[in-house]
Residue frames relative to the residue before (quaternion, step in Angstrom):
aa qw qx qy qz dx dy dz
X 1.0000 0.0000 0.0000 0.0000 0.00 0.00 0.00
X 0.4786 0.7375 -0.2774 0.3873 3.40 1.10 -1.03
X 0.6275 0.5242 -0.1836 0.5457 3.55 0.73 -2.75
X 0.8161 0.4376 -0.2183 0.3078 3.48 0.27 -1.64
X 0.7211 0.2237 -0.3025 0.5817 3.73 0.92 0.05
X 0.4577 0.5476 -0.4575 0.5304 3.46 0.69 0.78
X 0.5999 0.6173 -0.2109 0.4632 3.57 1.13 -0.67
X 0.6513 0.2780 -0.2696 0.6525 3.44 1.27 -1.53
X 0.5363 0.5053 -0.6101 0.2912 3.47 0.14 -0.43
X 0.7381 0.5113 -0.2190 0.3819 3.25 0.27 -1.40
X 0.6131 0.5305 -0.3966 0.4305 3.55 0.96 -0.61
X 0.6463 0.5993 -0.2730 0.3854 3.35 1.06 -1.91
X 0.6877 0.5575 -0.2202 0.4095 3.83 1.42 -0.86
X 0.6793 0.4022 -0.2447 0.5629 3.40 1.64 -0.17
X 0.4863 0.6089 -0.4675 0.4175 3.40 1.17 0.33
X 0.7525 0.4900 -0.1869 0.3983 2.97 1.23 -1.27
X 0.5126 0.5677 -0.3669 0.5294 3.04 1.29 -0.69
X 0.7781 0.2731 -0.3870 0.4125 3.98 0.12 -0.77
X 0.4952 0.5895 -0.5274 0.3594 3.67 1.11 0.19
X 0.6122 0.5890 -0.3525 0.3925 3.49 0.92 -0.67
X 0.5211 0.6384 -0.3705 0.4286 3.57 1.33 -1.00
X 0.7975 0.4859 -0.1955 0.2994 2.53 0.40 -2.31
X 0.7999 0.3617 -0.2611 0.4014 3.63 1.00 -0.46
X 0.4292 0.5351 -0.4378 0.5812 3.63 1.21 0.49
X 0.6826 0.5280 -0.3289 0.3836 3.70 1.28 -0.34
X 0.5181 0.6082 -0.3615 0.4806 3.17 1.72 -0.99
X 0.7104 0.3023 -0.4342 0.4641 3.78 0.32 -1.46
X 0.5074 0.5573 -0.5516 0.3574 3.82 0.48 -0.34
X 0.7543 0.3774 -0.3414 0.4148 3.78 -0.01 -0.71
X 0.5138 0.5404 -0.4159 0.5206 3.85 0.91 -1.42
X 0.7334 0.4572 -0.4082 0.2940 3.93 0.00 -1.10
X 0.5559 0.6664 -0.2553 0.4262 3.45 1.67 -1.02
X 0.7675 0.4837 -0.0739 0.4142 2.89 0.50 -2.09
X 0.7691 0.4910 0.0633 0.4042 3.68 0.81 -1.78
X 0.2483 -0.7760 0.4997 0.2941 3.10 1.04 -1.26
X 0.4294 0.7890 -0.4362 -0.0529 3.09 0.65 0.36
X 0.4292 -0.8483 0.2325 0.2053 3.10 -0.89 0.72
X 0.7281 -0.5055 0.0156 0.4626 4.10 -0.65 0.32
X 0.4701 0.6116 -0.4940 0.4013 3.69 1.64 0.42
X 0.6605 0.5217 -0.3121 0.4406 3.00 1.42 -1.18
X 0.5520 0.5315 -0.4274 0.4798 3.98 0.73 -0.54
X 0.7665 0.3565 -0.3739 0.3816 3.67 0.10 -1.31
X 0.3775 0.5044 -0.4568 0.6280 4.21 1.23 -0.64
X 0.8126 0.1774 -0.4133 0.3707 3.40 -1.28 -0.41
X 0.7280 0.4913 -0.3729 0.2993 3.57 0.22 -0.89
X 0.5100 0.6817 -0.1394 0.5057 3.12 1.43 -1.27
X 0.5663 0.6596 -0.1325 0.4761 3.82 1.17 -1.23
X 0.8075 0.4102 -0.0235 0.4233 2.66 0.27 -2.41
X 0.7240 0.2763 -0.3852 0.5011 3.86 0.66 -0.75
X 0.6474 0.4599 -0.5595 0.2373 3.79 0.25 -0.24
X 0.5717 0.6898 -0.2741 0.3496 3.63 1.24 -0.66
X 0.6845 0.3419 -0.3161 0.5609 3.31 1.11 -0.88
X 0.5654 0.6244 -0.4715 0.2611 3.47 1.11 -0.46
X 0.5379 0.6403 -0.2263 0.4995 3.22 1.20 -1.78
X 0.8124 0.3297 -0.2865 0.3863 3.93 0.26 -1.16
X 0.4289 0.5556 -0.4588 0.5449 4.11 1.49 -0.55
X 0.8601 0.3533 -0.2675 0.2527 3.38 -0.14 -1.47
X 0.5713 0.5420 -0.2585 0.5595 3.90 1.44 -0.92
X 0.7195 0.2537 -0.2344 0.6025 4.38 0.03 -1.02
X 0.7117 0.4082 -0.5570 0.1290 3.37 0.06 -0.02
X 0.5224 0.6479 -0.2620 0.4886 3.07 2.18 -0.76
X 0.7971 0.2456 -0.2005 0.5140 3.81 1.31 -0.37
X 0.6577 0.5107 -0.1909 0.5198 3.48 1.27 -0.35
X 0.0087 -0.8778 0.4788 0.0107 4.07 -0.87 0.73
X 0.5613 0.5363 -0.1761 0.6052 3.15 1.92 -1.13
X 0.6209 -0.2530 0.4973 0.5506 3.47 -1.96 0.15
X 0.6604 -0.4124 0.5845 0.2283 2.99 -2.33 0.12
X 0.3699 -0.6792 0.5943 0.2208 3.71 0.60 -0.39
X 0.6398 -0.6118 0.3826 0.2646 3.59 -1.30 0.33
X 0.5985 0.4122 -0.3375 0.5983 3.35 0.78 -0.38
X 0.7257 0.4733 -0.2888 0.4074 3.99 0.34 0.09
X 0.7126 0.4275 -0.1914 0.5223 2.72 1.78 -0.47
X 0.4508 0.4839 -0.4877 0.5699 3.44 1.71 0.38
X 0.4781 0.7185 -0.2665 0.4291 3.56 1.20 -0.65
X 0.6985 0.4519 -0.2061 0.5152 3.41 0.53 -1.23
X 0.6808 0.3577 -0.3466 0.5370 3.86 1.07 -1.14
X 0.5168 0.5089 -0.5295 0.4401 3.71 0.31 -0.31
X 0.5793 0.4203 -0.4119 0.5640 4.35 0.57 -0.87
X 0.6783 0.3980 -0.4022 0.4687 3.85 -0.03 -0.68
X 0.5371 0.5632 -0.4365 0.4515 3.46 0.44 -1.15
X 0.6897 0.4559 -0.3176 0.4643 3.93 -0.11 -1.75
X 0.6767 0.5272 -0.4207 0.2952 3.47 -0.04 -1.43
X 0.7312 0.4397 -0.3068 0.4218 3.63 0.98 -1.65
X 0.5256 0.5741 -0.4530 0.4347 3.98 1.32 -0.07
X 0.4041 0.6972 -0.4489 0.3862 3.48 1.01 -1.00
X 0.7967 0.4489 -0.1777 0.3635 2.82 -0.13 -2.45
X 0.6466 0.5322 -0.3233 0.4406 3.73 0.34 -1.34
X 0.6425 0.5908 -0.2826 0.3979 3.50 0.50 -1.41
X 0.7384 0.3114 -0.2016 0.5631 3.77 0.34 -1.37
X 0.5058 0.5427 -0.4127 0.5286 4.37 0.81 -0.61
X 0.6748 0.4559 -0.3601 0.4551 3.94 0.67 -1.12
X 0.7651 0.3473 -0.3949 0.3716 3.63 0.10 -1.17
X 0.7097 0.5036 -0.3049 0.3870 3.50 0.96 -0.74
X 0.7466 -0.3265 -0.1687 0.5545 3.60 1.31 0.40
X 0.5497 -0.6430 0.4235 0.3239 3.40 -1.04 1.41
X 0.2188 0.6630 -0.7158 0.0157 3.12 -1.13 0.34
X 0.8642 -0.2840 0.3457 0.2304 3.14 -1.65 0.74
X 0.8433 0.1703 0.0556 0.5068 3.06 -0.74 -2.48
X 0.3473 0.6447 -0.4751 0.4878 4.14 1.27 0.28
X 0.8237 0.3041 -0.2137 0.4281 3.20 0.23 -1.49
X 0.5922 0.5888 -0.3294 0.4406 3.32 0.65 -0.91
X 0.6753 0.4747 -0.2899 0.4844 3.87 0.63 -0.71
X 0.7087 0.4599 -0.3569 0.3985 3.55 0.86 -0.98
X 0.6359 0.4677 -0.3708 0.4893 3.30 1.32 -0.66
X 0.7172 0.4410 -0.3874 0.3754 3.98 0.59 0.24
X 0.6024 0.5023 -0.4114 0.4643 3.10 1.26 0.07
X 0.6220 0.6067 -0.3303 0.3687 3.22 1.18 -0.65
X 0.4555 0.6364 -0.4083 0.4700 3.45 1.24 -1.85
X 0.7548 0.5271 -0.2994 0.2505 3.36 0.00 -2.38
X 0.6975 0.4887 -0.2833 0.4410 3.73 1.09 -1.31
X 0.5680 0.6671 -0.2791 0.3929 3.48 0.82 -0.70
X 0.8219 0.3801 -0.0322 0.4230 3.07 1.05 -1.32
X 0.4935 0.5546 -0.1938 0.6413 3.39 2.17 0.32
X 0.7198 0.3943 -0.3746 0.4314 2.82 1.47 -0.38
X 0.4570 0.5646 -0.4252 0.5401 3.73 1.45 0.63
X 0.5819 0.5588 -0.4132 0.4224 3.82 1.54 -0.04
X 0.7658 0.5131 -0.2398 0.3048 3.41 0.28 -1.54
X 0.4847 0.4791 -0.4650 0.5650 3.73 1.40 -0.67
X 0.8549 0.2879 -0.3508 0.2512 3.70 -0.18 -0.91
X 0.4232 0.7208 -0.3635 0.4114 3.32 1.51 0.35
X 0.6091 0.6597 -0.1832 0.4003 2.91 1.41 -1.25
X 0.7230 0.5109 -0.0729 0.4593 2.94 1.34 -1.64
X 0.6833 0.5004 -0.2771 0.4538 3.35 0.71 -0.43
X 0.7014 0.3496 -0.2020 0.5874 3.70 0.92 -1.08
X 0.6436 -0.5616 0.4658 0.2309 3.67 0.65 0.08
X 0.9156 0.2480 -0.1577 0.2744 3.32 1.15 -0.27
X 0.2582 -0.7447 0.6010 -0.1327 2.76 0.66 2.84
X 0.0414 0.6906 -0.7203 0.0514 3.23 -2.01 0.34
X 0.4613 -0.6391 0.5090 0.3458 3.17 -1.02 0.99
X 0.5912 0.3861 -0.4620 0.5367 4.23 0.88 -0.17
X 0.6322 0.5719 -0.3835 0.3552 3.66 0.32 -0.59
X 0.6630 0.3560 -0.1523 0.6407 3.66 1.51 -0.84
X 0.7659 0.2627 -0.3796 0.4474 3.56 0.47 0.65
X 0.4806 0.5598 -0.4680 0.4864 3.24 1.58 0.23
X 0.5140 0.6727 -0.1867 0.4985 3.77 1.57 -0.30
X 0.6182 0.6328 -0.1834 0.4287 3.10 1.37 -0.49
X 0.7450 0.4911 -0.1193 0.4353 2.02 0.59 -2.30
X 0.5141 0.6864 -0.3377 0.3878 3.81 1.12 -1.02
X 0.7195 0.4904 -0.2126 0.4434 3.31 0.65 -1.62
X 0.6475 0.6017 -0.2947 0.3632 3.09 0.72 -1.26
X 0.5528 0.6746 -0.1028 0.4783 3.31 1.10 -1.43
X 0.6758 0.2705 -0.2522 0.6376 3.65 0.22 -1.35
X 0.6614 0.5109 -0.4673 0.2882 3.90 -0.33 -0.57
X 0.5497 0.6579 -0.2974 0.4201 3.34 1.42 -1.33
X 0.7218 0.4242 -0.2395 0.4916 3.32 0.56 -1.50
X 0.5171 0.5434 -0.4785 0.4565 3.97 0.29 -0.93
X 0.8419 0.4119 -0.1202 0.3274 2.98 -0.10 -1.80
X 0.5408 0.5362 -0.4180 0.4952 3.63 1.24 -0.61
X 0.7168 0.4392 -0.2964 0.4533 3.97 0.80 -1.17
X 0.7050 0.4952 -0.3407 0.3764 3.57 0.26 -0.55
X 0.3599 0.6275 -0.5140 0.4610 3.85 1.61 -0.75
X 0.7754 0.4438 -0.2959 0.3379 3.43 -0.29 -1.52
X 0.7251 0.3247 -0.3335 0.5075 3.91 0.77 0.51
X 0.5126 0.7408 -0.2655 0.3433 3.42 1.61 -0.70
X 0.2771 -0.5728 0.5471 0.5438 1.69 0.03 -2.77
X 0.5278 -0.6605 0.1806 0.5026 3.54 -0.68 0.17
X 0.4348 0.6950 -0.5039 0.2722 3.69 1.08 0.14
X 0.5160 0.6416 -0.4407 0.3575 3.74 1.37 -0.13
X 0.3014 0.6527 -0.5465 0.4295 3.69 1.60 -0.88
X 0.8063 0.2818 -0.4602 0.2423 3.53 -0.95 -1.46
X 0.4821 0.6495 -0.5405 0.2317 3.81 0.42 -0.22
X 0.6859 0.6351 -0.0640 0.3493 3.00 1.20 -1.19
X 0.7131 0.3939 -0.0427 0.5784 2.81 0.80 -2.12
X 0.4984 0.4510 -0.6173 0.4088 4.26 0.14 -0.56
X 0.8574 0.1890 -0.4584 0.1382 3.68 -0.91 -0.34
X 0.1935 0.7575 -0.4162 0.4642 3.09 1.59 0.56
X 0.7416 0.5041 -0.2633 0.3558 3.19 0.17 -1.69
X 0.7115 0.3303 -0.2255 0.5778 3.54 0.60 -1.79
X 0.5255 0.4147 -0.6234 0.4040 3.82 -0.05 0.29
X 0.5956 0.6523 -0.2098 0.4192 3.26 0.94 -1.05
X 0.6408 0.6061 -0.2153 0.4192 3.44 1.03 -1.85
X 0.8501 0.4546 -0.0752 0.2550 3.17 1.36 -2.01
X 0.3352 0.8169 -0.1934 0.4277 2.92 2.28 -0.10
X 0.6194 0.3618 -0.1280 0.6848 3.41 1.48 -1.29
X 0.7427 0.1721 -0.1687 0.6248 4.45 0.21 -0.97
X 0.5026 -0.6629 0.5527 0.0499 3.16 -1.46 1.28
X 0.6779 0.5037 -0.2381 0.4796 3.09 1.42 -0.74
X 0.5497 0.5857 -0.4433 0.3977 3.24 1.14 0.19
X 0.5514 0.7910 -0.1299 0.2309 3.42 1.29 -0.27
X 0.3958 0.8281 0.0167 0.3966 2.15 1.76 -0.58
X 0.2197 -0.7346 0.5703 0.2948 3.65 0.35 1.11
X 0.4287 -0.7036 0.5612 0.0788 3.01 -1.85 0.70
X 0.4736 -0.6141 0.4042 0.4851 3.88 -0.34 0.47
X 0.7813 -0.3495 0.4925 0.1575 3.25 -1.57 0.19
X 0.0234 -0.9379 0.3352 -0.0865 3.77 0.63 1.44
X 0.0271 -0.6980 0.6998 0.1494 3.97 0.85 -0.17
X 0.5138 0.3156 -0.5681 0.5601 4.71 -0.09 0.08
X 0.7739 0.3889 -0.4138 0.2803 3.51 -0.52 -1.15
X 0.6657 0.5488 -0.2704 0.4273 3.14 0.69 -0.92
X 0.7669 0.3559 -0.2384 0.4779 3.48 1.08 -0.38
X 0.5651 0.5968 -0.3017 0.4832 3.25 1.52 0.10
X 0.5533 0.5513 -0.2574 0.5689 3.10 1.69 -1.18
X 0.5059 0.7637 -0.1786 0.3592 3.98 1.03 -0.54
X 0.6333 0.6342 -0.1127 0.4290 2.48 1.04 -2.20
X 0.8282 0.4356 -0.1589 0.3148 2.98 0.22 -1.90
X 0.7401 0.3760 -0.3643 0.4222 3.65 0.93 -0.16
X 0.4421 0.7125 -0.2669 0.4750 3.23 1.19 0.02
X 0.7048 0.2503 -0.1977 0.6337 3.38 1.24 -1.04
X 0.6024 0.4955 -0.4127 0.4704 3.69 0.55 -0.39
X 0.6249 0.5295 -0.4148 0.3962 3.78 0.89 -0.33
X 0.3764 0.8586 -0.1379 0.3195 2.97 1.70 -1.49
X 0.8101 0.2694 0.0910 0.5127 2.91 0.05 -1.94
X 0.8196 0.4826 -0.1958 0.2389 3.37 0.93 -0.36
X 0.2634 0.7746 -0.1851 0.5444 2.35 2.51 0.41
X 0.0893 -0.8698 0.3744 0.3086 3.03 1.25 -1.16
X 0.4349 0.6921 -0.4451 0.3656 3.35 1.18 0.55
X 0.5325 0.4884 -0.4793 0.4982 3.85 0.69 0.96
X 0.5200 -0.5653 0.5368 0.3492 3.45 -1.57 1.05
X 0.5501 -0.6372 0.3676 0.3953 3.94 -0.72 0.70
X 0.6572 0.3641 -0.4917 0.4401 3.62 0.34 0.33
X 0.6515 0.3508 -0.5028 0.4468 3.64 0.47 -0.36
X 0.7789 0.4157 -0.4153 0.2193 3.73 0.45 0.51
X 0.4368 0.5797 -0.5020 0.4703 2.61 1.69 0.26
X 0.4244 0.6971 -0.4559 0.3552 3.79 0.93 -1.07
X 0.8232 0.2772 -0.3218 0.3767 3.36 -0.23 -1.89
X 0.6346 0.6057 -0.4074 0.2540 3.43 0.74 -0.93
X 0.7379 0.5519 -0.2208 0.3195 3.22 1.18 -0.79
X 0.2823 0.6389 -0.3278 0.6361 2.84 2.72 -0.36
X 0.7170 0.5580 -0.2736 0.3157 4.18 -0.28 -0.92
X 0.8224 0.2530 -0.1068 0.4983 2.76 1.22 -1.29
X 0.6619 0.2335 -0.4796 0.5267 3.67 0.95 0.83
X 0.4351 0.5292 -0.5812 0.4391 3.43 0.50 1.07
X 0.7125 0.3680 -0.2857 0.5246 3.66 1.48 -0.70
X 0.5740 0.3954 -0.5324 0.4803 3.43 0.98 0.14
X 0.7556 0.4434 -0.3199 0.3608 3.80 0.08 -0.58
X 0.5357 0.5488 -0.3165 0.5582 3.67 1.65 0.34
X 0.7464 0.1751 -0.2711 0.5821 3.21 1.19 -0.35
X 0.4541 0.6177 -0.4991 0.4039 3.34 0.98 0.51
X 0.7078 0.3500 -0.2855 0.5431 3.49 1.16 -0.96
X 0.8009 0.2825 -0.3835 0.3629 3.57 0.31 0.69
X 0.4567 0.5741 -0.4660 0.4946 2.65 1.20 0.78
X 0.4739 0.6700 -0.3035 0.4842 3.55 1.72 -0.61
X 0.4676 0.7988 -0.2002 0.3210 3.34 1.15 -1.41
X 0.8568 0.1366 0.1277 0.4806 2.73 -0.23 -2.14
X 0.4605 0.3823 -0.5532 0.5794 3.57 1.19 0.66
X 0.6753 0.3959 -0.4671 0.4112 3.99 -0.11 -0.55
X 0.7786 0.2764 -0.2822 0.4877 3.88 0.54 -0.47
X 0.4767 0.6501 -0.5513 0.2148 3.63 1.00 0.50
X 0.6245 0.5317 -0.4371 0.3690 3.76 0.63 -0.07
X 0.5557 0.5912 -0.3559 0.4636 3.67 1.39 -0.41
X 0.6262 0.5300 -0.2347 0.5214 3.04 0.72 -1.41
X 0.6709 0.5315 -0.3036 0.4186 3.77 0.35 -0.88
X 0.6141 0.6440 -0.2802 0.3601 3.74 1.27 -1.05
């Protein structure tokens, strides 16, 4: 038993390890391909080690076994973001074209993986309650960045897309009751949607500059009134929950 969880351990450590490759390879090619340039190199790199750091130090303390397949579309969706990062901070520092145009396909590409790895999960049996917050944490992540690049044409009120689930992690750190797991939402989930979708949108730059400010402003009270209603939630059931 010992040999046999040594093994995953040891496996689960070479996954990561070739994720790190694999994503020092991406900014390797984007520099080729893209041009990117040395904001965009020090952002990805800069990206790339805090992520694997954050994921070595967090799964190893909950995680022993291979990653499984649905984590491991997971893991390319994090690589995927990282190469937006890079593109994202290369764009503001010098527009180009085939920049933008790339950040918005890697992103589209992550977005749209992220409608893979749940049903991976499902199918092979191997959901987890880390596997679904390592998903999150992804999503959470790419929005940050979208939303971090598009401020700088906006304005900074685009941050709060980003930055709100920060906050209530942040919020929940100080109220216990925020801690609470939350039921099972098909709105949130589509609200949570929303927002990368429009942030891709707009970041395309192919809208006249009010209809992006519109939609944005459409994103961001759909995300304030999604986390308003669960935040309603888990105040109306905090005295039960407290019992």
């Amino acid at each position: 038993m010992a040999s046999q969880d040594l093994h995953s351990t040891c496996e689960f450590s070479q996954e990561l390890a070739i994720g790190v490759v694999a994503q020092f390879a991406l900014l390797a090619l984007l520099w080729a391909g893209v041009g990117l340039g040395p904001a965009g190199w020090l952002v990805g790199s800069a990206f790339a080690a805090v992520t694997w750091a954050v994921l070595v130090l967090t799964l190893r303390r909950t995680w022993s076994r291979p990653l499984g397949p649905a984590n491991r579309v997971t893991l390319a969706r994090a690589g995927l973001v990282c190469g937006v990062a890079a593109l994202a901070a290369s764009a503001v520092a010098h527009r180009r074209t085939l920049t933008v145009l790339s950040m918005v396909v890697l992103a589209s590409v992550a977005l749209v993986m992220d409608a893979v790895d749940g049903r991976v999960a499902r199918r092979t049996g191997s959901a987890s309650a880390v596997g679904a917050r390592f998903d999150m944490e992804v999503d959470a992540v790419l929005i940050l960045v979208l939303s971090g690049y598009v401020a700088v044409s906006e304005g900074a009120w685009v941050l709060a897309i980003g930055a709100m689930r920060y906050a209530f992690v942040g919020a929940a750190r100080l109220l216990p009751w925020l801690r609470v797991p939350l039921p099972v939402s098909y709105a949130r989930k589509a609200v949570a949607a929303l927002q990368g979708i429009i942030l891709v949108v707009v970041s395309a730059g192919v809208l006249p500059p009010v209809a992006a400010t519109a939609l944005l402003a459409v994103a961001l009270a759909a995300l304030v009134w999604s986390f308003g209603r669960d935040i309603g939630w888990l105040w109306r059931f905090r005295p039960r929950q407290a019992v």
